[in-house]
C-alpha positions in Angstrom: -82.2 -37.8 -21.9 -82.2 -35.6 -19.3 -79.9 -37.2 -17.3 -77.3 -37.4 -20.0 -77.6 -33.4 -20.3 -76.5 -33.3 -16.8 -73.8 -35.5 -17.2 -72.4 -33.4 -19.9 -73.0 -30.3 -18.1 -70.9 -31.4 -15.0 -68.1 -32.6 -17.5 -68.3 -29.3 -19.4 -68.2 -27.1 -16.3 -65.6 -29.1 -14.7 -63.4 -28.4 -18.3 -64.3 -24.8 -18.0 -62.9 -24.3 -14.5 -60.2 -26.4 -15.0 -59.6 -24.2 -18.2 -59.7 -20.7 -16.5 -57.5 -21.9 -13.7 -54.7 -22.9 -15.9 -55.2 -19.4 -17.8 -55.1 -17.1 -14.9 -52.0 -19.5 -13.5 -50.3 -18.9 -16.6 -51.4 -15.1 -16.4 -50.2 -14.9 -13.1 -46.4 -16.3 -14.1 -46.3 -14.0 -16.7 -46.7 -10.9 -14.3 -44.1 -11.9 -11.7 -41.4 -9.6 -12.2 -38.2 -10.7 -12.8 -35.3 -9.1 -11.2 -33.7 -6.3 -12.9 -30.6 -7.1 -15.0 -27.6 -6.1 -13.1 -25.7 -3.0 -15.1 -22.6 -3.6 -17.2 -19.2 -2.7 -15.7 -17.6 -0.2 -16.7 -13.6 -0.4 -18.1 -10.9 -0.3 -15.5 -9.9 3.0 -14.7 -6.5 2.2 -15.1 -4.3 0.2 -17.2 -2.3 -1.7 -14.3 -2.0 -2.4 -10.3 1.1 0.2 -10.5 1.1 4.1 -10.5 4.5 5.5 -10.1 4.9 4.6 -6.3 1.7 4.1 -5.5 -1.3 1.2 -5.7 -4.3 0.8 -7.9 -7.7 -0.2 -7.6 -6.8 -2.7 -10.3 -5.4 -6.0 -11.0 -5.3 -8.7 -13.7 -8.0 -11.1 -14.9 -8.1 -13.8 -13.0 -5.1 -17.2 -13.5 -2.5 -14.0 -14.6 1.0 -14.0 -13.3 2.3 -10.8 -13.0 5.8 -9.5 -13.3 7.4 -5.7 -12.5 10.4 -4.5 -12.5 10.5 -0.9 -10.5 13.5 1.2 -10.5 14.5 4.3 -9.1 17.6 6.1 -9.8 19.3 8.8 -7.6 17.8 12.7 -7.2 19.0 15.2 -9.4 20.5 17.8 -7.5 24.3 16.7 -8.1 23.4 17.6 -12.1 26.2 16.5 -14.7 28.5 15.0 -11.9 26.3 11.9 -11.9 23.9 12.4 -15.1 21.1 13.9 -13.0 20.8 11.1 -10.6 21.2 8.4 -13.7 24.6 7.5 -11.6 23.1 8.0 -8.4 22.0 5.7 -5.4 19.7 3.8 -6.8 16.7 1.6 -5.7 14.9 -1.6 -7.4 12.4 -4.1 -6.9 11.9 -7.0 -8.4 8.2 -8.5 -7.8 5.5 -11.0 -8.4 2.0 -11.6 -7.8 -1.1 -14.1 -9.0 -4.4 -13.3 -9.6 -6.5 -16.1 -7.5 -10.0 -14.9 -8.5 -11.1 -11.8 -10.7 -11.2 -10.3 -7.1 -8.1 -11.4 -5.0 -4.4 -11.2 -6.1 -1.4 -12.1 -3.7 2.2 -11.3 -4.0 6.0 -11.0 -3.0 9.0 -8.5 -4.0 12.2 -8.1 -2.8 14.0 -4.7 -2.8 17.7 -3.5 -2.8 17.4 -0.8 -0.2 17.1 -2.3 3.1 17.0 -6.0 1.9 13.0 -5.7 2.0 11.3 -8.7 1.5 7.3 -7.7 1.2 4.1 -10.2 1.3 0.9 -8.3 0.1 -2.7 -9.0 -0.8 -5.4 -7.1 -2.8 -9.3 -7.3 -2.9 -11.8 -5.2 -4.7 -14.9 -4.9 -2.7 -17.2 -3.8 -5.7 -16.5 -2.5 -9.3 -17.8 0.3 -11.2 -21.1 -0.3 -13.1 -22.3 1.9 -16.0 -25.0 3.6 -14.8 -25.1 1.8 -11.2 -22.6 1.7 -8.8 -20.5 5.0 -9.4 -16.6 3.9 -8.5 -14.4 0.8 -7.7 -13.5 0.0 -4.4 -10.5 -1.8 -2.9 -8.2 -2.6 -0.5 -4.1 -3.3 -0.5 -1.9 -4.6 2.2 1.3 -5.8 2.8 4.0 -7.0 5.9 7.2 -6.8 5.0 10.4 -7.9 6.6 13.8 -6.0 6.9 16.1 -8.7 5.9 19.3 -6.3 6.3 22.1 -6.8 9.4 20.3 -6.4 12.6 22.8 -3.8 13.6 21.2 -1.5 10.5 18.0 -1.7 11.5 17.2 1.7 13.8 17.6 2.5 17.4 17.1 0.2 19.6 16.0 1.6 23.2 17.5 0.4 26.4 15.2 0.3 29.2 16.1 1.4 32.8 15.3 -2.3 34.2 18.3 -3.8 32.0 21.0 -5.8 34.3 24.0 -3.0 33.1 25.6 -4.0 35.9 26.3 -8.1 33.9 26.0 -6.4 30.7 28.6 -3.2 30.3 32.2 -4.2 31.3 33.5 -0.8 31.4 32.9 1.0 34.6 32.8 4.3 33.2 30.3 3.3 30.4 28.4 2.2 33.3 28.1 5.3 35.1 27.3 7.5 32.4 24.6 4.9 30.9 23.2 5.4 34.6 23.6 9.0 34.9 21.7 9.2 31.2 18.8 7.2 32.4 18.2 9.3 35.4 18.8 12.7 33.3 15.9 11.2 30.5 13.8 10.2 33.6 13.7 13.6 35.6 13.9 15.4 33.0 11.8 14.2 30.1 10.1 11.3 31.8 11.4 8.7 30.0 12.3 5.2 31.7 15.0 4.3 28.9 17.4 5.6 26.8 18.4 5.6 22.9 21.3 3.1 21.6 22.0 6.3 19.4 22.6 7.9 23.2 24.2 5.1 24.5 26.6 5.0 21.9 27.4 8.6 22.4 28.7 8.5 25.8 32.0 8.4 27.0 33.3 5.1 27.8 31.3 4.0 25.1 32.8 0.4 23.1 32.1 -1.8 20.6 31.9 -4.8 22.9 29.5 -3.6 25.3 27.3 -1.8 22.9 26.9 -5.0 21.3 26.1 -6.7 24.1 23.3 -4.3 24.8 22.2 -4.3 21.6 21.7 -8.2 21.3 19.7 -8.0 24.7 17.3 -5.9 23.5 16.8 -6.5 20.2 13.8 -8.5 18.6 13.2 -10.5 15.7 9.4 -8.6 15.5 12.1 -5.1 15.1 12.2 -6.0 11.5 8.5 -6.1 10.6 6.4 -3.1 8.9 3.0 -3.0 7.7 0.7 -1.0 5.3 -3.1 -0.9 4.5 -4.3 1.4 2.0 -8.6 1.5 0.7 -8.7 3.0 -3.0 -11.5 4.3 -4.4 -11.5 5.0 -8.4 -14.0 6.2 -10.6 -13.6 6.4 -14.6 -15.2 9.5 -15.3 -15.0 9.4 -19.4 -12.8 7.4 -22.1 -10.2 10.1 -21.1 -10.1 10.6 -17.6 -9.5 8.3 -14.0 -9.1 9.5 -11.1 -8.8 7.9 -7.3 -8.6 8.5 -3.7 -6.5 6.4 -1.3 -6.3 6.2 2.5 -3.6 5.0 3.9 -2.1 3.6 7.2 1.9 2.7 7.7 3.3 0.9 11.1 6.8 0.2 11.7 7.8 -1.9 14.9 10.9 -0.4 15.0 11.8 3.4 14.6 14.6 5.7 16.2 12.1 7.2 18.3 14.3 10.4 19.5 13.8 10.7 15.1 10.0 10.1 15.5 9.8 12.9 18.1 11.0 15.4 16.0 8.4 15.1 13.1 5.5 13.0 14.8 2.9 14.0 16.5 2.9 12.8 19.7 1.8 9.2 20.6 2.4 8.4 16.7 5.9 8.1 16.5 5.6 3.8 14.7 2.8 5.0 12.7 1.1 7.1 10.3 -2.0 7.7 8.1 -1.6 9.3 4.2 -4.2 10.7 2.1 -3.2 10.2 -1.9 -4.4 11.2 -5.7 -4.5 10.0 -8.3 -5.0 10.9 -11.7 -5.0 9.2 -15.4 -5.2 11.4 -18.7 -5.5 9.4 -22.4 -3.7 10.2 -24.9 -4.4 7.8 -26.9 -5.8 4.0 -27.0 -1.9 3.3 -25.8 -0.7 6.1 -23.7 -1.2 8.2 -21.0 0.0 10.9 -18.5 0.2 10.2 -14.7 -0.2 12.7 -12.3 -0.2 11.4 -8.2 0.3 13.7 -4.9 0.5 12.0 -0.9 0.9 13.7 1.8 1.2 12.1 5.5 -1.3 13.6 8.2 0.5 12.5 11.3 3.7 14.6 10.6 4.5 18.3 11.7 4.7 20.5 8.8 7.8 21.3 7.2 9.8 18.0 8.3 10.4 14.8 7.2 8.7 12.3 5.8 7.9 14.9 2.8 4.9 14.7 0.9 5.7 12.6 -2.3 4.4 13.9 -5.9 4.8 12.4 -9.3 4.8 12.9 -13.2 4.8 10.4 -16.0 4.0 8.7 -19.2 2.5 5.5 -19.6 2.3 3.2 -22.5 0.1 -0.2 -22.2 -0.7 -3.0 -24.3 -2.5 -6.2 -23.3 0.0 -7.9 -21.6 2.9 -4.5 -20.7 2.4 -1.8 -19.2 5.9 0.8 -18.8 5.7 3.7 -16.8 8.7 6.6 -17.0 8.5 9.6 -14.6 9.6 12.2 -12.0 9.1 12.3 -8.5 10.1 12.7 -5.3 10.1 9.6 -3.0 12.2 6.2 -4.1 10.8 3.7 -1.3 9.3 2.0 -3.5 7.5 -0.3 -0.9 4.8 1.9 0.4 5.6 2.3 3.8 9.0 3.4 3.1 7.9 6.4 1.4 5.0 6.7 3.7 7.4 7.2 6.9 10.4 7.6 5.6 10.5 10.5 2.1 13.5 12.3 3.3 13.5 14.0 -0.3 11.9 17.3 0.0 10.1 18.0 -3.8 9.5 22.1 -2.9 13.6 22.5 -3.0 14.0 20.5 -6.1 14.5 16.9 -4.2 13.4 14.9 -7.2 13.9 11.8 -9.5 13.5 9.4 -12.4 12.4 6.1 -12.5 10.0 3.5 -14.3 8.1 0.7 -13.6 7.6 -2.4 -15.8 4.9 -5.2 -15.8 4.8 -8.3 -17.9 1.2 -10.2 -17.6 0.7 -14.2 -18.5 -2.5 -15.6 -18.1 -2.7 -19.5 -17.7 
């Protein structure tokens, strides 16, 4: 009898610990804290990639080809004689691009003034969250090529160490190209001189200046580039804003130009700071507002800062943009280096962009 009492006491504590242990390992899984849920994003700041000339921190969903059509016409300052600009010199691009991911789009244009044919590629780092993370970051870059006659392209310069001697015919040409270097050398330090100067001289010909100009020109001359990080925040159902830091390099620029307006040692580059800013109208429109301004540029000269004004109206798969302003590169580091048109004396123009979206 007794025995059999210790038998079941054995079993019953053994039951008992088992019993607990399972318990408090079930306790114990129930108290691990899970990670916390990560916050909603919030909407897009912006209906589309495009602002009026510049970039935006967003892009499509992800397997969406995009489509735009931008168009600039001529500035307004010749009034009725060409419709305010309607007549005018005009600029367009035609471009495409593919959203890879939800995060990465690539894309090509093309573009009437100076032939340009552009690569780019966009990223967003991180997105707005509601209640976390408090704006959208992301990047935009392009190289694009300057497809135009290579005799269009700038100003060449001609070193001091070329073989003039083999490549200008005419003896007085000659002379005064060597007369010019040393004149640049002793008196501005320079070891070359400009094709611009060259072609200035007397004794100055078609022939020869061609023959200096193949010499010395290079196929990397037609290459620019352009990086710009935007950072957007949607501040209510009626307002975006965004920042944007920008850099522009050019391989080729008429450097006696450059010298003018650059500050020194910057004469292929320079750095903008942009704004942007989105007001809702309605579930369908919106007024643009956007202001850049180059850094590494002397004030009052060219490249101008570039403003703009417009109306938007989006649906799912359009977005149209009409408005006013000021620079009509269209690729970024055309109006970046190059704004020639001067908005404080009225140097302004019309233009709209189009996208078409198709998601596959």
């Amino acid at each position: 009898m007794q025995i059999y009492t210790m038998g079941n006491m054995r079993r019953f504590l053994l039951g008992f610990i088992f019993l607990m242990g399972s318990f408090g390992l079930a306790i114990a899984q129930d108290t691990i804290q899970e990670p916390p849920a990560e916050k909603p994003l919030a909407k897009a700041p912006f209906e589309s990639g495009y602002f009026i000339a510049d970039q935006t921190v967003v892009m499509p969903p992800a397997k969406t080809l995009e489509f735009v059509i931008q168009h600039d016409f001529g500035d307004i300052q010749d009034h009725w004689s060409n419709l305010w600009g309607i007549w005018g010199a005009s600029n367009i691009r035609l471009g495409m691009s593919y959203t890879i991911t939800k995060d990465l789009q690539v894309g090509f244009g093309t573009t009437k003034n100076k032939l340009l044919q552009d690569l780019s590629l966009k990223y967003i780092f991180v997105r707005q969250r509601q209640g976390g993370f408090p704006v959208t970051i992301t990047a935009f870059g392009n190289v694009a090529l300057n497809a135009s006659n290579k005799s269009q392209l700038g100003n060449n310069t001609l070193p001091s160490d070329l073989d003039y001697n083999s490549l200008v015919q005419d003896p007085t040409f000659r002379e005064n190209i060597n007369n010019a270097l040393h004149a640049n050398d002793s008196l501005y330090e320079l070891d070359y001189i400009t094709y611009n100067q060259a072609s200035s001289l007397t004794g100055a010909n078609e022939s020869d200046l061609n023959s200096l100009f193949d010499e010395t020109f290079k196929a990397s001359y037609r290459f620019s580039y352009y990086l710009e990080f935007m950072f957007a925040r949607r501040f209510c159902p009626r307002f975006a804003a965004q920042l944007g830091i920008s850099w522009a390099h050019f391989n080729l620029v008429d450097q006696a130009e450059m010298q003018n307006n650059h500050i020194n040692g910057t004469l292929n580059d320079n750095v903008s700071i942009s704004g942007l800013g989105r007001i809702k109208l309605s579930p369908q429109s919106s007024i643009l507002l956007s202001y850049s301004q180059p850094i590494w540029t002397y004030s009052n000269t060219a490249p101008w800062p570039n403003f703009g004004i417009g109306w938007e109206i989006s649906t799912s798969t359009h977005a149209f943009q009409v408005y006013m302003t000021a620079a009509n590169g269209l690729v970024p580091q055309q109006t970046l280096m190059y704004n020639y048109n001067n908005p404080y004396k009225g140097y302004i123009l019309l233009g709209f962009n189009i996208t078409r979206l198709w998601t596959f």
